[in-house]
C-alpha positions, 0 to 999 in steps of 0.5 A, a space after each residue: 566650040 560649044 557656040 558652034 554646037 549650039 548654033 547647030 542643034 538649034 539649026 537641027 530644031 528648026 530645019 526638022 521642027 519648024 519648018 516640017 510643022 508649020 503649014 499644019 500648025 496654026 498661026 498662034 501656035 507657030 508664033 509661040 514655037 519661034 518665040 520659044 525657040 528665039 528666047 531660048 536661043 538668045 539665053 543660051 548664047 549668052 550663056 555659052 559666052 559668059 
């Protein structure tokens, strides 16, 4: 259950932050946001798992 949860905020994230942004934003400041968002995706499903 708290994967499933997590798996669906971060779908939120990416849907409205990401993809609304990502024409306006540079092409330096995209890489950071999915960089950001992948590391802090990877963390916290290990730790929902663990």
């Amino acid at each position: 259950m708290g994967i499933a949860v997590v798996i669906v905020f971060f779908a939120g994230v990416i849907l409205l932050g990401l993809c609304r942004g990502f024409p306006g934003r540079s092409r330096r400041e995209n890489v950071f946001y999915i960089l950001s968002i992948g590391v802090s995706l990877t963390v916290l499903l290990i730790k929902s798992i663990a």
